[in-house]
N, CA and C atoms as a LAMMPS dump frame, in Angstrom:
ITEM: TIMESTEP
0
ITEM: NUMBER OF ATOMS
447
ITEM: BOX BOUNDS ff ff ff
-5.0000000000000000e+02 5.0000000000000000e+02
-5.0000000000000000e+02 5.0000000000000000e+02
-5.0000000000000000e+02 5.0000000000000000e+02
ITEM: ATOMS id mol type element x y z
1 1 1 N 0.845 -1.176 0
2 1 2 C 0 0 0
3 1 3 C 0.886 1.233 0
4 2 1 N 0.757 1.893 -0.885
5 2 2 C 1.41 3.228 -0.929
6 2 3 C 0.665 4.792 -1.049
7 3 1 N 1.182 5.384 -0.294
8 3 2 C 0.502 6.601 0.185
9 3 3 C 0.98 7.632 -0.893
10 4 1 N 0.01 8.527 -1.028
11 4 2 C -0.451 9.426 -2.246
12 4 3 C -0.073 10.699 -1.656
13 5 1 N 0.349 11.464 -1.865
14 5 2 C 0.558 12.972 -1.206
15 5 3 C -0.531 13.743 -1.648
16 6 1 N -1.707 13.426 -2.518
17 6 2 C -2.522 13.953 -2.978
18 6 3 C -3.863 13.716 -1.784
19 7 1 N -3.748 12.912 -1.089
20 7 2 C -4.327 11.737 -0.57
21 7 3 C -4.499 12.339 1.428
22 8 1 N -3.43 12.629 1.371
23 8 2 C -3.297 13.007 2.8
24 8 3 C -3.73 14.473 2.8
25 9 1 N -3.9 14.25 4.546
26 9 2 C -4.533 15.431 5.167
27 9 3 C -3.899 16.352 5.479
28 10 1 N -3.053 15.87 6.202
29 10 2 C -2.062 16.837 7.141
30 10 3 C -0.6 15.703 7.266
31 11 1 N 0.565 16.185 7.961
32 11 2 C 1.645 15.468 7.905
33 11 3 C 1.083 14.172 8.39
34 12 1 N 2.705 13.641 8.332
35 12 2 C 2.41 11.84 8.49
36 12 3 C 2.756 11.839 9.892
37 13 1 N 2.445 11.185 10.602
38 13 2 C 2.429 10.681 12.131
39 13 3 C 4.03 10.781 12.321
40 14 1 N 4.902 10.155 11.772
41 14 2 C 6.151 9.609 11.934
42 14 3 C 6.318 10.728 11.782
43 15 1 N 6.492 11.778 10.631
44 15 2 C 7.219 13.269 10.76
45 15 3 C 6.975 14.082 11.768
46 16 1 N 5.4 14.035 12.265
47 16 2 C 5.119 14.91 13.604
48 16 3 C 6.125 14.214 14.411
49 17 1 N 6.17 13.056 14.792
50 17 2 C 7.008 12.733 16.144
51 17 3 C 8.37 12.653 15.941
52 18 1 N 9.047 12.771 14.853
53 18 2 C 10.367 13.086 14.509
54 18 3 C 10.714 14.786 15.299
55 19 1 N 9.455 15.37 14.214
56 19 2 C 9.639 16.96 14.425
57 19 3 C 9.737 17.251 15.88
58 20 1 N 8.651 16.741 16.827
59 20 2 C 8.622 16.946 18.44
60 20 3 C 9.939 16.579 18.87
61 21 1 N 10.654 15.517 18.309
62 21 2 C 12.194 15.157 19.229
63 21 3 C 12.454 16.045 18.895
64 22 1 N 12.778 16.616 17.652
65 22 2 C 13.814 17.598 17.42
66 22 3 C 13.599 18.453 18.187
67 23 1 N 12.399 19.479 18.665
68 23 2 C 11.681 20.367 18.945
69 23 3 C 12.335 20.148 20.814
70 24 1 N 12.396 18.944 20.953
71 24 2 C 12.606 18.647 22.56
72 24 3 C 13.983 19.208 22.643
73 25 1 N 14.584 18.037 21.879
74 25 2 C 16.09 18.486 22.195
75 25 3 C 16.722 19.853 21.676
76 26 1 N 16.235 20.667 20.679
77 26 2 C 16.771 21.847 20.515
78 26 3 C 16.24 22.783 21.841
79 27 1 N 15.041 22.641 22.234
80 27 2 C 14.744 23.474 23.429
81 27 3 C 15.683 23.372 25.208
82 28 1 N 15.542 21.523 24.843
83 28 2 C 16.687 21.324 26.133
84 28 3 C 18.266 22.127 26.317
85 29 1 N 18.054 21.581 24.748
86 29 2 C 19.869 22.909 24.458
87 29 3 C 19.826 24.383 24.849
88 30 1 N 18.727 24.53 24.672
89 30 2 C 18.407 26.082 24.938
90 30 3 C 18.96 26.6 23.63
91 31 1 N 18.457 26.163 22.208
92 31 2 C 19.302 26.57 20.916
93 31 3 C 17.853 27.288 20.636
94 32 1 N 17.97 28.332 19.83
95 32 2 C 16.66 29.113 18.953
96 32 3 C 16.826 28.202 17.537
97 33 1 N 15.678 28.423 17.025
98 33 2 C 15.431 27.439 15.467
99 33 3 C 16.31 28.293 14.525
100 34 1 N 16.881 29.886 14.763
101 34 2 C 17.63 30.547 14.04
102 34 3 C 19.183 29.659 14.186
103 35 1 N 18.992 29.58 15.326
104 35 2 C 20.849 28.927 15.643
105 35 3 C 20.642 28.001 14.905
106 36 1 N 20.02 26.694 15.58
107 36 2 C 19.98 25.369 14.802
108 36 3 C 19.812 25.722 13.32
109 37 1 N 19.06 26.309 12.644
110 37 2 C 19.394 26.46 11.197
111 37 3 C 20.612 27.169 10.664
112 38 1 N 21.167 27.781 11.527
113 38 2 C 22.474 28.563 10.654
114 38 3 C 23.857 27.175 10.549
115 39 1 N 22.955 26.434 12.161
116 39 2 C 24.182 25.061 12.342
117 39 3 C 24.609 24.455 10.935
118 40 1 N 22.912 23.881 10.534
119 40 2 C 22.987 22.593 9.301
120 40 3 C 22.519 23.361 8.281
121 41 1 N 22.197 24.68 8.015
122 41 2 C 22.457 25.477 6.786
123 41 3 C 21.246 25.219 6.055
124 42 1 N 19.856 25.947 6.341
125 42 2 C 18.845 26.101 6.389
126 42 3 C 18.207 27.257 7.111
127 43 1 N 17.014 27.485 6.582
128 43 2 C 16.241 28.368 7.314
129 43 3 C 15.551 28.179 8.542
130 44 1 N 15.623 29.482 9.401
131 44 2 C 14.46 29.145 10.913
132 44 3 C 13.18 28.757 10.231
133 45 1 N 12.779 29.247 9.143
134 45 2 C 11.024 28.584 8.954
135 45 3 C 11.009 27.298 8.286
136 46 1 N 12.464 26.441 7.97
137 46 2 C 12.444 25.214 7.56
138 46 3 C 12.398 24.424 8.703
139 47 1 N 13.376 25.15 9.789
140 47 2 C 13.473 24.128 11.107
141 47 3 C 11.717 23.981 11.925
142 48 1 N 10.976 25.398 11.417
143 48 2 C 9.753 25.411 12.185
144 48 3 C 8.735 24.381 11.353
145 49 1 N 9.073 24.368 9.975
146 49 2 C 8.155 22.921 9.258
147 49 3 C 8.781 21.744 9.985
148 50 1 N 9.881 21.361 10.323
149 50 2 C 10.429 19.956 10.282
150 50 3 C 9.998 19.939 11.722
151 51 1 N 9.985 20.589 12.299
152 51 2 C 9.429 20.616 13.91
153 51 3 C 8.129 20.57 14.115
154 52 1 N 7.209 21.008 13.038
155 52 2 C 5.669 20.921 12.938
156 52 3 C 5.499 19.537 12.111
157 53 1 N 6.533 18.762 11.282
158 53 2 C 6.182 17.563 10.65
159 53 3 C 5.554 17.661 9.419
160 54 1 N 5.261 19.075 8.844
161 54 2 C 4.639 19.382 7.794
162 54 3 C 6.352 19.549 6.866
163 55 1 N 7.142 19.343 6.975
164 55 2 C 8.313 18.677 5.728
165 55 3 C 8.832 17.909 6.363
166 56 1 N 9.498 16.674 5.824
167 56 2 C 10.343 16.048 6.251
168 56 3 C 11.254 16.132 6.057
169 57 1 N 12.489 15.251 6.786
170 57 2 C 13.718 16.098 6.855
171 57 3 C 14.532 14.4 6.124
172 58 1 N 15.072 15.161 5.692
173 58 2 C 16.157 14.09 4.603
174 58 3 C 16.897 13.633 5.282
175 59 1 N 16.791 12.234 5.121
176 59 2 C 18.216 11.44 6.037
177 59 3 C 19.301 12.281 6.087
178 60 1 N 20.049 12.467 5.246
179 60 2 C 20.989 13.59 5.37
180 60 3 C 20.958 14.52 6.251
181 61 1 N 20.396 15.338 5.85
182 61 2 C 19.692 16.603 6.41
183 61 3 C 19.569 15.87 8.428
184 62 1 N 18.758 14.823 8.773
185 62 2 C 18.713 14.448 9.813
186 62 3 C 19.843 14.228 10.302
187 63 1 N 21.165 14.047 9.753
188 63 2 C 22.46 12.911 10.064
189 63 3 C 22.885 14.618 10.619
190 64 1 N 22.878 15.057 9.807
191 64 2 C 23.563 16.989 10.099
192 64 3 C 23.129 17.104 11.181
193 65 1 N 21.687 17.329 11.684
194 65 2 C 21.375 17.885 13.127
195 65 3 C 21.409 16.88 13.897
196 66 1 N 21.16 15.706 13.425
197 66 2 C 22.076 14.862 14.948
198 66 3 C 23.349 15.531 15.537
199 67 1 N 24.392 15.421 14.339
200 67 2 C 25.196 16.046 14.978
201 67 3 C 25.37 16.939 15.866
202 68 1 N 24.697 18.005 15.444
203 68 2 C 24.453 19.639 16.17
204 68 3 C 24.002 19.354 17.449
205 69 1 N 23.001 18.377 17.472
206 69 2 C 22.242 18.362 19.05
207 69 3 C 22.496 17.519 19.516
208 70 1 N 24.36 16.56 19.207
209 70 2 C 24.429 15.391 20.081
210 70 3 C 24.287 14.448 20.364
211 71 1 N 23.464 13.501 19.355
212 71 2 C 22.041 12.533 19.93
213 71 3 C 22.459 11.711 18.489
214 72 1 N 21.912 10.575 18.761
215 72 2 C 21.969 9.682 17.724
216 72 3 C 20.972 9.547 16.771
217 73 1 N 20.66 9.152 15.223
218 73 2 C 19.728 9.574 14.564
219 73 3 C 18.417 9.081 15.111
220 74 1 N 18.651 7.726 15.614
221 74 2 C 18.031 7.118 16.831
222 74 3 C 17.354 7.921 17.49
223 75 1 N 17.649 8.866 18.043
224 75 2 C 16.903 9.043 19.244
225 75 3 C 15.79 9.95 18.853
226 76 1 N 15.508 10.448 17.122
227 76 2 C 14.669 11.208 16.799
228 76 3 C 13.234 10.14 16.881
229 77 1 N 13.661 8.665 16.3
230 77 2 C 12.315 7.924 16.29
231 77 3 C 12.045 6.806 17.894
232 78 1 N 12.512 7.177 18.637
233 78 2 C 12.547 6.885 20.16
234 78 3 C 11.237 6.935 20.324
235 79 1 N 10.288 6.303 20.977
236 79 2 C 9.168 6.301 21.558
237 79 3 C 8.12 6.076 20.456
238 80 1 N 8.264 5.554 19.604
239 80 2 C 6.815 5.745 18.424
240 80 3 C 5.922 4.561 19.066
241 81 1 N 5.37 5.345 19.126
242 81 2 C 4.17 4.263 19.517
243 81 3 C 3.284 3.686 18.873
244 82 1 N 2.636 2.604 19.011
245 82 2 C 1.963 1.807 17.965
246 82 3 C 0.747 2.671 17.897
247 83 1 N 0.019 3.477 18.473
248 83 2 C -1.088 4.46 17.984
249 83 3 C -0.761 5.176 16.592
250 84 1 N 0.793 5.49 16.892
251 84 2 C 1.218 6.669 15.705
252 84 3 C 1.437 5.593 14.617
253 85 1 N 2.112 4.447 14.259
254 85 2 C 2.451 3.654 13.657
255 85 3 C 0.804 3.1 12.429
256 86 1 N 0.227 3.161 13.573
257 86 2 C -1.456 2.935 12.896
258 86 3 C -2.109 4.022 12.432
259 87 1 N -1.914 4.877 12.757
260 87 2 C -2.338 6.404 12.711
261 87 3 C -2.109 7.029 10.98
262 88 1 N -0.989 6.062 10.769
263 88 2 C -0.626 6.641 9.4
264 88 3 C -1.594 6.422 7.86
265 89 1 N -1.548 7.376 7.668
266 89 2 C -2.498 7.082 6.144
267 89 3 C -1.798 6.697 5.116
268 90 1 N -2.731 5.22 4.646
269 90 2 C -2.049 4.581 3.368
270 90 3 C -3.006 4.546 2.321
271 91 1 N -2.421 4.692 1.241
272 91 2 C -3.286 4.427 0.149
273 91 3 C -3.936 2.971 -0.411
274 92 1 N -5.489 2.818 -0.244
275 92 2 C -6.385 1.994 0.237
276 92 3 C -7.301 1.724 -1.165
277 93 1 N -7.228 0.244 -1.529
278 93 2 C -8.169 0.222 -2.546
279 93 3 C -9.35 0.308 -2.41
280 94 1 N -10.738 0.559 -2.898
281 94 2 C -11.97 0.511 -2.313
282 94 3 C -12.861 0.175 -1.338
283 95 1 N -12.502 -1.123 -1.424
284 95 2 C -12.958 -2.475 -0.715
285 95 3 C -12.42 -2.198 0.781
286 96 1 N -11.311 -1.267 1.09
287 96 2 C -10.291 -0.983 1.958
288 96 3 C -11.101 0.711 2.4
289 97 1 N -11.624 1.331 2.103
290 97 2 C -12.31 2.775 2.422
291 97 3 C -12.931 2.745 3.308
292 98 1 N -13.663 1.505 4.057
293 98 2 C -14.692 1.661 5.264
294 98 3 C -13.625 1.767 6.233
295 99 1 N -12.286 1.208 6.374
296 99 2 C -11.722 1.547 7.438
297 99 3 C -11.31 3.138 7.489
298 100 1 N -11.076 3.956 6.557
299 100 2 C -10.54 5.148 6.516
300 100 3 C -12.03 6.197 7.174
301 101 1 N -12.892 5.427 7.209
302 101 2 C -14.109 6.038 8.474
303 101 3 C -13.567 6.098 10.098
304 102 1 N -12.955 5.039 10.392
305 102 2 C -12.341 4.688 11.625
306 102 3 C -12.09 6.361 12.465
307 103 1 N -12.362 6.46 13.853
308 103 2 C -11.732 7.53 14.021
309 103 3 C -10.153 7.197 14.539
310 104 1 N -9.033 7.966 14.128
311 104 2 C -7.715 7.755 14.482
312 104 3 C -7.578 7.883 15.846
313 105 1 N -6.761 6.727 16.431
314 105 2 C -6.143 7.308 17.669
315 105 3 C -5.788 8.284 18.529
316 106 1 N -5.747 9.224 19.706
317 106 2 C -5.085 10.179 19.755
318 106 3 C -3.844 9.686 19.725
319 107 1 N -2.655 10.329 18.739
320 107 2 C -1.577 9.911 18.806
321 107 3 C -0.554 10.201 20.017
322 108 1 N 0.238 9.647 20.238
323 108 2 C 1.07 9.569 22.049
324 108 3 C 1.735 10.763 21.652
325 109 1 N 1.976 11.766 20.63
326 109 2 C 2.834 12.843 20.565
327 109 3 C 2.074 14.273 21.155
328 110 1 N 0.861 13.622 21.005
329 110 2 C -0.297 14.671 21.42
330 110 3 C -0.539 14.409 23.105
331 111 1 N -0.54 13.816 23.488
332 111 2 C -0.57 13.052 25.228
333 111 3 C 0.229 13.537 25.498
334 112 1 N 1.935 12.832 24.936
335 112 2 C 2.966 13.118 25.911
336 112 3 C 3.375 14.226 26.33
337 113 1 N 3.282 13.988 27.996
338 113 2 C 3.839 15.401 28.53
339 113 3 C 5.212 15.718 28.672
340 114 1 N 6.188 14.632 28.077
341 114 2 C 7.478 15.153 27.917
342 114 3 C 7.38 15.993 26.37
343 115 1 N 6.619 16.161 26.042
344 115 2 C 6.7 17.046 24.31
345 115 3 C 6.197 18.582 25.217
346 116 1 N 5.38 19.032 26.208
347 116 2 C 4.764 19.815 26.609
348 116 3 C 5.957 20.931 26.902
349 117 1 N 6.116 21.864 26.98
350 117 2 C 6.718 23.622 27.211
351 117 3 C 7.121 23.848 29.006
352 118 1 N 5.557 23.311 29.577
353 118 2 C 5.853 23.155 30.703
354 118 3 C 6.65 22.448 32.052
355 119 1 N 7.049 21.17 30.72
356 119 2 C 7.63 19.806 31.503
357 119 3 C 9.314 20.49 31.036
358 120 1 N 9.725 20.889 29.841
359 120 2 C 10.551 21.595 29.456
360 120 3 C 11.002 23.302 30.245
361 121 1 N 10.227 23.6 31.093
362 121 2 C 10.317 24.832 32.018
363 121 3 C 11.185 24.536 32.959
364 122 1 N 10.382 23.359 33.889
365 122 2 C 11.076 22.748 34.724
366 122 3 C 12.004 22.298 34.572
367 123 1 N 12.112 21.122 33.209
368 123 2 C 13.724 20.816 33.701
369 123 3 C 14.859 21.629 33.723
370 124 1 N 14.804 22.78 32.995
371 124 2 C 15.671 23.946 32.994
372 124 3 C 15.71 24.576 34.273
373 125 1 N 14.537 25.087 35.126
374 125 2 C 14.453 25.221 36.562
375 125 3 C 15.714 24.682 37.173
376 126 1 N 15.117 23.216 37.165
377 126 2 C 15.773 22.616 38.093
378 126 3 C 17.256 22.342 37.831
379 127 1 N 17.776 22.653 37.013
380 127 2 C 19.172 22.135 36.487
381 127 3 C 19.726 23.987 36.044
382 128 1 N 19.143 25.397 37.028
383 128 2 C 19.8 26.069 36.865
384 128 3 C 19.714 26.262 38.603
385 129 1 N 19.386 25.232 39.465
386 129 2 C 19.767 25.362 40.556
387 129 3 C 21.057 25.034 41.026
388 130 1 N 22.01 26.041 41.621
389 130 2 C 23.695 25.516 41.391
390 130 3 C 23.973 24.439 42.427
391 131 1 N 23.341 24.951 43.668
392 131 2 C 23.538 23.781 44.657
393 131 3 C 22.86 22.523 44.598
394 132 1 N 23.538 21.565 44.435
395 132 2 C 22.942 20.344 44.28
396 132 3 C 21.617 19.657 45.511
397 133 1 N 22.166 20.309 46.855
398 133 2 C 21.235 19.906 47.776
399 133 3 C 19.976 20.717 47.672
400 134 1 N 19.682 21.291 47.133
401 134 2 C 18.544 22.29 47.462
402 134 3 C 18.087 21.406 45.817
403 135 1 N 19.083 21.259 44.806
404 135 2 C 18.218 20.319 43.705
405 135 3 C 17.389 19.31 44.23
406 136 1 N 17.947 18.515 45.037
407 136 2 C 17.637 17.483 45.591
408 136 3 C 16.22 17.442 46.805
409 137 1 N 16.335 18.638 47.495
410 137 2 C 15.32 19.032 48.08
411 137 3 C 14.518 19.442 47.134
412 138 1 N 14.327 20.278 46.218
413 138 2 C 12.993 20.111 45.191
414 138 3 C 12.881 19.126 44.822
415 139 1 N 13.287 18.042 44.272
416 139 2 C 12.994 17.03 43.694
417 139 3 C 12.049 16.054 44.794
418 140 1 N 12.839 16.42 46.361
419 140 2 C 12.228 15.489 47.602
420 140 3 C 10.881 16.395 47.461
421 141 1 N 10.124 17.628 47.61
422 141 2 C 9.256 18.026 47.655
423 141 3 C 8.483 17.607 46.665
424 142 1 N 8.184 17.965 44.922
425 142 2 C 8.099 17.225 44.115
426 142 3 C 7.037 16.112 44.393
427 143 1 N 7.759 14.646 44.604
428 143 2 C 7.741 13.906 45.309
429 143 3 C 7.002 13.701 46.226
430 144 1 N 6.6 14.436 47.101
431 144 2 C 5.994 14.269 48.299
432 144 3 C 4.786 14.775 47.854
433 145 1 N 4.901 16.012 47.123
434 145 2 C 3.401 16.476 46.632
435 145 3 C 2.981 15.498 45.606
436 146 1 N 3.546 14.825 44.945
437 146 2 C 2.588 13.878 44.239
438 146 3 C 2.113 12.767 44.816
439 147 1 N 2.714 12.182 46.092
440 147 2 C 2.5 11.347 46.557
441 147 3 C 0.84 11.57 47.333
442 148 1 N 0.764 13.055 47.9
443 148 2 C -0.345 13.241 48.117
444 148 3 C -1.751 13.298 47.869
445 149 1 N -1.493 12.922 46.463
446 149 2 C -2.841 13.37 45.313
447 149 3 C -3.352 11.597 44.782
């Protein structure tokens, strides 16, 4: 079964959750999409498609910003989950159209709260605390407040 670009809606599952790693780890770096594009020699509004999953990014092109951000090409398709894996639109002979009624999964890129701004606040928080014991004491608090709920 092969998928039609004429055919689809919006990006493919796999590029959104490519784009979110990238999106993670350039933010963990604390890099702007201007830096990272001047890195691998591209534009900030190319890095903002490949991060939205609406272009995909060329093996190549991927092998380059591995580099930049450290990480193995690996670690862009880390976590795919079989929602997203199913999620994807293929090109379907007739007989095959009642499933494309189906409603899709919410995909785990949309759930996960490690993709979220806010989970990304914190870890910067906490890792611009210099003393390690007082890290450690937030983390013990943390902790204790979730334990409560």
């Amino acid at each position: 079964m092969k998928r039609s670009k004429s055919e689809e809606t919006g990006p493919d599952p796999v590029d959104v959750h490519v784009g979110c790693r990238l999106r993670l780890r350039r933010t963990l770096l604390n890099l702007s999409q201007e830096q990272l594009a001047n890195s691998v020699g591209v534009t900030f509004q190319q890095i903002q498609k490949y991060e939205r999953g609406s272009n995909r990014i060329s093996a190549s092109r991927l092998y380059d910003i591995s580099k930049v951000l450290g990480v193995p090409v690996s670690f862009f398709f880390e976590d795919i989950g079989q929602d997203i894996i199913d999620s994807r639109k293929l090109k379907v002979s007739p007989a095959d159209s009642v499933a494309l009624l189906e409603e899709a999964p919410v995909p785990a890129y949309e759930r996960d709260p490690f993709q979220k701004s806010e989970t990304l606040e914190l870890i910067r928080a906490y890792w611009r605390l210099q003393n390690s014991a007082v890290r450690q004491n937030a983390l013990a608090l943390l902790k204790s407040l979730t334990s409560r709920e």
